[in-house]
ZATOR-309521 format. One record per residue (C-alpha): residue number from 1; residue in three letters; x, y, z. Coordinates in pm, whole numbers. Each point is the difference from the previous one (the first is absolute). Layout:
% ZATOR-309521
+-----+------+--------+--------+--------+
!  nr ! rest !   east !  north !     up !
+-----+------+--------+--------+--------+
! NUM !  ALA !      X !      Y !      Z !
...
+-----+------+--------+--------+--------+
//
This chain:
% ZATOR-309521
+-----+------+--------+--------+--------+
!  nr ! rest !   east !  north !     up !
+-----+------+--------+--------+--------+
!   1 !  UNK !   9990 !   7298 !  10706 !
!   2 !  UNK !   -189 !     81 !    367 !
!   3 !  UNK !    -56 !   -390 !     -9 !
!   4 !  UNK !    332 !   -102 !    -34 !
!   5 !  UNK !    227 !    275 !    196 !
!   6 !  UNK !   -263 !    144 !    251 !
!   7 !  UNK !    233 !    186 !    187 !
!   8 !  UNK !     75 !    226 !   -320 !
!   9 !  UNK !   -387 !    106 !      3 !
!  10 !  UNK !     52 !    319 !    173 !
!  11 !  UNK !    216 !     67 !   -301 !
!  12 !  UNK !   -206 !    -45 !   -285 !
!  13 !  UNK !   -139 !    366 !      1 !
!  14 !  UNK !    368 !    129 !   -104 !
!  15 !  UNK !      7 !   -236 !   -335 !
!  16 !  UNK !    100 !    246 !   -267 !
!  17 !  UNK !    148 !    263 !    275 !
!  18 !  UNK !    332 !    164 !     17 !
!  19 !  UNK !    191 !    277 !    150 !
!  20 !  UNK !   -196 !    247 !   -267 !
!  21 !  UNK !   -373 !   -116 !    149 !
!  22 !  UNK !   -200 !   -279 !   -121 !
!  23 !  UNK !     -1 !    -22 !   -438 !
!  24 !  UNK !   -307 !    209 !   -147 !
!  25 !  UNK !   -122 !     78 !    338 !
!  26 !  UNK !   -203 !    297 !    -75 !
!  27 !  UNK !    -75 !    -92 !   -387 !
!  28 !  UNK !   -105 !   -352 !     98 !
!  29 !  UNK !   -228 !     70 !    365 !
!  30 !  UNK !   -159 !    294 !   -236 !
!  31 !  UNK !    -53 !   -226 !   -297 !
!  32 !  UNK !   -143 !   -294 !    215 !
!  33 !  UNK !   -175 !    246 !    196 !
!  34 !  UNK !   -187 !    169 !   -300 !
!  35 !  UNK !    -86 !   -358 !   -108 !
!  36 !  UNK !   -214 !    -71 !    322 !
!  37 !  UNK !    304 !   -293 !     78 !
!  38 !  UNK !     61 !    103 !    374 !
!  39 !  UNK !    162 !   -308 !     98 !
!  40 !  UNK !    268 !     50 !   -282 !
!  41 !  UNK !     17 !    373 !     62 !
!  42 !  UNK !     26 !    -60 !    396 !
!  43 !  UNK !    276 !   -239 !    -47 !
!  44 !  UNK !    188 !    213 !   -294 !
!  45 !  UNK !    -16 !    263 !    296 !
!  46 !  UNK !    130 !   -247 !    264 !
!  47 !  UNK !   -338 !    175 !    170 !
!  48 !  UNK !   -237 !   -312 !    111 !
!  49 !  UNK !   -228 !    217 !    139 !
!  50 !  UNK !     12 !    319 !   -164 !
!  51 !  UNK !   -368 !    112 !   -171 !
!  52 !  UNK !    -74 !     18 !   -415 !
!  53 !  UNK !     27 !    367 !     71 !
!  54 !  UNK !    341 !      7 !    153 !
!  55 !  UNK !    119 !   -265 !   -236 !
!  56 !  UNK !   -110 !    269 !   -297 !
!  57 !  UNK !    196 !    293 !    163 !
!  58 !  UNK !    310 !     61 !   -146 !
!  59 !  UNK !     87 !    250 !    281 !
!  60 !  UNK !    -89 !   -253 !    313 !
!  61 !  UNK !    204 !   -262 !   -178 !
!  62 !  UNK !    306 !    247 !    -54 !
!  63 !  UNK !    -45 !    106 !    341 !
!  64 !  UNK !     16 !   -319 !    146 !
!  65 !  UNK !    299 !   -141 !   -190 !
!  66 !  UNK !    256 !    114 !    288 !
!  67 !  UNK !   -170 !   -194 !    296 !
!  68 !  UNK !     -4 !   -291 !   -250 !
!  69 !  UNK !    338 !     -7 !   -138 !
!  70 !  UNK !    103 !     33 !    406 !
!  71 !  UNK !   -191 !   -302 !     52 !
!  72 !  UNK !    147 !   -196 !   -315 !
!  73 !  UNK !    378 !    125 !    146 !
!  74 !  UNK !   -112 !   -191 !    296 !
!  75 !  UNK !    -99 !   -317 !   -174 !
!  76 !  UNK !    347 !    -15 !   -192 !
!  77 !  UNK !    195 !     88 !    287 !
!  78 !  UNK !   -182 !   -239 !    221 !
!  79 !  UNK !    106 !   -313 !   -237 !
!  80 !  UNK !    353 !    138 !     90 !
!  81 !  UNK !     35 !    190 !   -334 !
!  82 !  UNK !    179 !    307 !     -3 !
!  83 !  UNK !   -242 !    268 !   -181 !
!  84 !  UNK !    182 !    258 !   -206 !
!  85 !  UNK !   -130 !    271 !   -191 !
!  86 !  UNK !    137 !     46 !   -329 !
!  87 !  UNK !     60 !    391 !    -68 !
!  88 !  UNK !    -20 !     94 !   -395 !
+-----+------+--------+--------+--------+
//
């Protein structure tokens, strides 16, 4: 998709994000983690440069979800979105 639409690269990291946090995000980093995968795990935790060891921490990933989902707020709001929480 990078090839076609370049300027939507920066975006790519929130496929399969939403006002809840990014789909699976500890279950999947763990899982890919555990599996030695730490591309897959670094990119389920929108982390490129976070270590095997981090990725496999279910307490750093928690822990880190709030910066993130500030960051992804950003990203929406900067393509002139408005970025609502939905309250259950």
């Amino acid at each position: 998709m990078t090839k076609h639409f370049p300027e939507l690269a920066p975006l790519i990291k929130w496929h399969l994000t939403s006002t809840d946090g990014p789909l699976h995000y500890v279950a999947d980093t763990v899982y890919h983690a555990d599996q030695g995968k730490l591309d897959y795990a670094r990119e389920s935790a929108v982390a490129p440069d976070a270590t095997l060891a981090e990725l496999s921490d279910e307490s750093w990933l928690l822990a880190r979800l709030p910066a993130l989902m500030v960051e992804f707020r950003a990203a929406v709001e900067s393509l002139g979105f408005v970025y609502e929480e939905v309250k259950s």
